[in-house]
C-alpha positions in Angstrom: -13.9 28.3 -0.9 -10.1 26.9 -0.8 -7.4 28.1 -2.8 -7.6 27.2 -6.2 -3.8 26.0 -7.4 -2.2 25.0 -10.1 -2.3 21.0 -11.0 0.8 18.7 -10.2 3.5 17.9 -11.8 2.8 15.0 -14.5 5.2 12.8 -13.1 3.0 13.4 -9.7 2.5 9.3 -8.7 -1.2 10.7 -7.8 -2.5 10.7 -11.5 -5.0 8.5 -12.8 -5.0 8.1 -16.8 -7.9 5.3 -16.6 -10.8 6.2 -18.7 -13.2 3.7 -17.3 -12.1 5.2 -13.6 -12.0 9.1 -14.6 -15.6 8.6 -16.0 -16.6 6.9 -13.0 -15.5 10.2 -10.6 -17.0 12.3 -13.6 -20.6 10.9 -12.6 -19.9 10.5 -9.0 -19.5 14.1 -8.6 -22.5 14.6 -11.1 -24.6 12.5 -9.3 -23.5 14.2 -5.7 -23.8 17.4 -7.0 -20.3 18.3 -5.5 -19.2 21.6 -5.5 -16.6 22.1 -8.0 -13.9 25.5 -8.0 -12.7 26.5 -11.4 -10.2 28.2 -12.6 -7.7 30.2 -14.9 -4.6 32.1 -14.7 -5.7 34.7 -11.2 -9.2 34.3 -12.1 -11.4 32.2 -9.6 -12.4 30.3 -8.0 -15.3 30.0 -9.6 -18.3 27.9 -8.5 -19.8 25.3 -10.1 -21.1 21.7 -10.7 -21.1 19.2 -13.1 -24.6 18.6 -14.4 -24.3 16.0 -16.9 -21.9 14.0 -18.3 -22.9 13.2 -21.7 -21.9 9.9 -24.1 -20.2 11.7 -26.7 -17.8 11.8 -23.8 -18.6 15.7 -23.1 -19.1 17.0 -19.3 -21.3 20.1 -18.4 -20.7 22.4 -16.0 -23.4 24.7 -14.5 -22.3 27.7 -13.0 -23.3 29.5 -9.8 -25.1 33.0 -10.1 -22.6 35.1 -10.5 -20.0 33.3 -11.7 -18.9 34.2 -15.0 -17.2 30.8 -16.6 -16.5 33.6 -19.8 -13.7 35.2 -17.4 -12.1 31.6 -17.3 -12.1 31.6 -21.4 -10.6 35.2 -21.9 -7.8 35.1 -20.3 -6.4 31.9 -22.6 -4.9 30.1 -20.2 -6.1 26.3 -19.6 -8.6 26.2 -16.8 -8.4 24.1 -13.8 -10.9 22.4 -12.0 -10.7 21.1 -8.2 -13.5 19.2 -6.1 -13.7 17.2 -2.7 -15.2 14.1 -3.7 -15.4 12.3 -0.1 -12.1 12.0 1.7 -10.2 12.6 -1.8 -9.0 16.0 -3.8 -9.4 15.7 -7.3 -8.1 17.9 -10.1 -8.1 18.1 -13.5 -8.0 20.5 -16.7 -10.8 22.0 -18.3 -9.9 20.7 -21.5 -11.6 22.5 -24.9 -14.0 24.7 -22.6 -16.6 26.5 -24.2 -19.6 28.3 -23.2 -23.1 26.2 -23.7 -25.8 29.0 -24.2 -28.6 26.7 -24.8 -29.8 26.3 -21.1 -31.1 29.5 -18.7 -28.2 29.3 -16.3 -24.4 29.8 -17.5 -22.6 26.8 -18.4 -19.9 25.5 -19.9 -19.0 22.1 -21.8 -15.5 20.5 -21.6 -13.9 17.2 -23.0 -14.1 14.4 -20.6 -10.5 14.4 -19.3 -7.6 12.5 -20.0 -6.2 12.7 -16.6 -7.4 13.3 -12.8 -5.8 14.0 -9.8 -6.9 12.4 -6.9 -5.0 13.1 -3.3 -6.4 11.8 0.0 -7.4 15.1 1.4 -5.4 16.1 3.9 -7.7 16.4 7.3 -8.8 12.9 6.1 -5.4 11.4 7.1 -3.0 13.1 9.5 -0.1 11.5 12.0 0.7 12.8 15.3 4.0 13.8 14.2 7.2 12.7 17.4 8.0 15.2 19.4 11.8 15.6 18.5 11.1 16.7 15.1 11.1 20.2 14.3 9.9 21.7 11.1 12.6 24.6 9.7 11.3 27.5 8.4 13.1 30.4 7.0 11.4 33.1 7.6 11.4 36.2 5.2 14.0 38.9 5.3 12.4 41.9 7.3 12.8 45.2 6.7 16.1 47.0 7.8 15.4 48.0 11.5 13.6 44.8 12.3 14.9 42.8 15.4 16.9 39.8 13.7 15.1 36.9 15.5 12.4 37.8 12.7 14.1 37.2 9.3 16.2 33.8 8.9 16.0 30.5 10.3 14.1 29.0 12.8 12.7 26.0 14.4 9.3 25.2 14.6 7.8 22.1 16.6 4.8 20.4 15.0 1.5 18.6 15.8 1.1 16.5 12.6 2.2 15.9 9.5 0.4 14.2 6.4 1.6 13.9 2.6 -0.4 17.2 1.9 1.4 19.2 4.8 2.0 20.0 8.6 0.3 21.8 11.6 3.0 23.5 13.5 2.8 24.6 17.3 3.9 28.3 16.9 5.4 29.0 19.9 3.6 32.1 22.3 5.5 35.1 22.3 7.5 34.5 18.9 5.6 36.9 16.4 4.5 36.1 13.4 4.2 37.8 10.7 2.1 35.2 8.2 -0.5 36.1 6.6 -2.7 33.4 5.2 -1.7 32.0 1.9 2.1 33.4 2.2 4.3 30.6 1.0 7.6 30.0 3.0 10.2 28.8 1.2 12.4 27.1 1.6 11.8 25.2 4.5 13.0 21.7 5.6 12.4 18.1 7.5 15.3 16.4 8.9 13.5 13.3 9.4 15.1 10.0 11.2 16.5 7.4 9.1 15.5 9.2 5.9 17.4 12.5 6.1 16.2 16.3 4.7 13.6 17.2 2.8 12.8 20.7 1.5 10.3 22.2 0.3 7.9 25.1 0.6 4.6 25.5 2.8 1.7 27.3 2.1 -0.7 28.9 5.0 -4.1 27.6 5.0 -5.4 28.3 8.4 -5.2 29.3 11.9 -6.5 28.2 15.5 -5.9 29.7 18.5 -4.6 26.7 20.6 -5.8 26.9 24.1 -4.8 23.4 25.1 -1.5 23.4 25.9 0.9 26.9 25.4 -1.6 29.6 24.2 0.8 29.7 21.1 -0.8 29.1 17.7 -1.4 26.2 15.3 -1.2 27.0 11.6 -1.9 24.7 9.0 -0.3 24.5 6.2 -0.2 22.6 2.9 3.4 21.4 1.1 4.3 23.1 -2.2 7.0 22.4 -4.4 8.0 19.5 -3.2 10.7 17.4 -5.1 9.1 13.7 -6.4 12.1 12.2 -4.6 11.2 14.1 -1.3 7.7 13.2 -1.8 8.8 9.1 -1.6 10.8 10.1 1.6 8.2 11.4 3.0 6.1 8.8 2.0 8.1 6.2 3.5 8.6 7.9 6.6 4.8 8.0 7.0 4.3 4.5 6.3 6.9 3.3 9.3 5.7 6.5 11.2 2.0 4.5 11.0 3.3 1.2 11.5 4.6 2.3 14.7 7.7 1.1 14.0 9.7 4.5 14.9 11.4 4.7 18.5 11.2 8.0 20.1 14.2 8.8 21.4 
C-alpha cells in the first residue's frame, strides 16, 4: 500500500466543499469497491472499503481481516482516509469514527465529510521535463569522515515533473544514500520565466534505468510546498504543455 500522509493544507486550491459532489465520490467508491487506506497519528495504513453510504448522511467502512479500525480510535487523533478513485487521489478525515459492532466483519461508521481532496494522481499526468533544468537537492549532512561530495548541495537532472513531484535521473557512480520515504529538504526548482521554488521531496520509488546511463530514476512526490510555489509551478506546467517554452 502507499504512504498514508497527512491531508493538505485548507487553503490547498484542491478541496472540494460540495455536498452534492463529495456524496457523489462517497458512492462511487462504494459502488467500485475501492480500496481505501486509513489512518491515525503512526498507525496504518489500514485497509478498508466503504460499504454503504447511508441517508442519514453516515458512511460505513468495512475493514480487512486483520485490520483493527480500534487502533485508529485509541490513539485520539483524527483519522485520515486516502483512496485512488480512477486517475484522481482523494482524501479526507474520518470525521466522528466509531466502531459499528452490529455486522460479522469490523467496521466502522463516520460522518459523511465536509471536505475532500481530490489531486490528479501523479502517474496519470506527467511532462517530459527540458533538459536544462536541474532539480537541487541538498543532501543530508554525513557523518564526520564522510567524503564531502555526499553532504550539501547538488544538482540533479530530471525526466519529468508533474504537480505531485519529479523523477530524477540519478547520475551512475554518484552514491546515494536514500532510502525510500526519506524526505529531502530543502530542495529547489529554478524554473524559466517563473524563478525558484522550494520545497521538500519525498522518495516513493526506484527503477533501475537501463535505457540510457545505467544511473537510477527515483520518484519522488513534493512535500511542503508553499501555495504560492504551487501556482508557479502550476503555471509553468501549463506553458510547459502548451509547448510554448523554447529550449535553449
Amino acid at each position: 500500500m502507499a504512504l498514508c500522509t497527512a491531508l493538505p493544507p485548507a487553503g490547498d486550491p484542491f478541496w472540494t466543499q460540495s455536498p452534492l459532489e463529495i456524496r457523489q465520490i462517497m458512492c462511487d467508491l462504494t459502488r467500485r469497491g475501492t480500496s481505501v487506506e486509513c489512518c491515525a497519528g503512526v498507525v496504518g495504513p489500514l485497509g478498508a472499503a466503504i460499504t454503504e453510504v447511508r441517508d442519514s448522511g453516515d458512511i460505513v467502512l468495512g475493514f480487512l481481516p486483520g485490520h483493527r479500525p480500534e487502533q485508529l480510535l485509541r490513539t485520539g487523533l483524527p483519522a485520515v482516509a486516502w483512496a485512488n478513485l480512477g486517475s484522481v487521489r482523494v482524501g479526507f478525515l474520518l470525521d466522528g469514527l466509531q466502531l459499528d459492532r452490529a455486522g460479522a466483519v469490523p467496521a466502522c461508521m463516520a460522518r459523511m465529510p465536509l471536505a475532500v481532496h481530490r489531486l490528479q494522481r501523479r502517474e496519470f499526468f506527467r511532462l517530459p521535463s527540458p533538459a536544462s533544468l536541474l532539480c537541487e537537492l541538498s543532501l543530508p549532512r554525513v557523518a564526520a569522515g564522510a567524503r564531502p561530495a555526499q553532504s550539501g548541495r547538488c544538482l540533479v537532472p530530471m525526466v519529468d515533473l508533474s504537480e505531485g513531484g519529479v523523477c530524477l535521473a540519478w547520475p551512475v557512480g554518484r552514491e546515494l544514500s536514500i532510502q525510500l520515504g526519506d524526505v529531502l529538504e530543502p530542495c529547489w526548482l529554478d524554473l524559466p520565466d517563473f524563478g525558484p521554488i522550494r520545497f521538500g521531496l519525498q522518495f516513493m520509488n526506484r527503477l533501475d534505468d537501463f535505457r540510457q546511463t545505467g544511473g537510477q530514476l527515483l520518484g519522488a512526490r513534493f512535500v511542503g510546498m508553499e501555495l504560492e510555489h504551487q501556482r508557479l509551478l502550476r503555471r509553468f506546467l501549463y506553458q510547459l504543455q502548451a509547448g510554448v517554452h523554447h529550449h535553449h
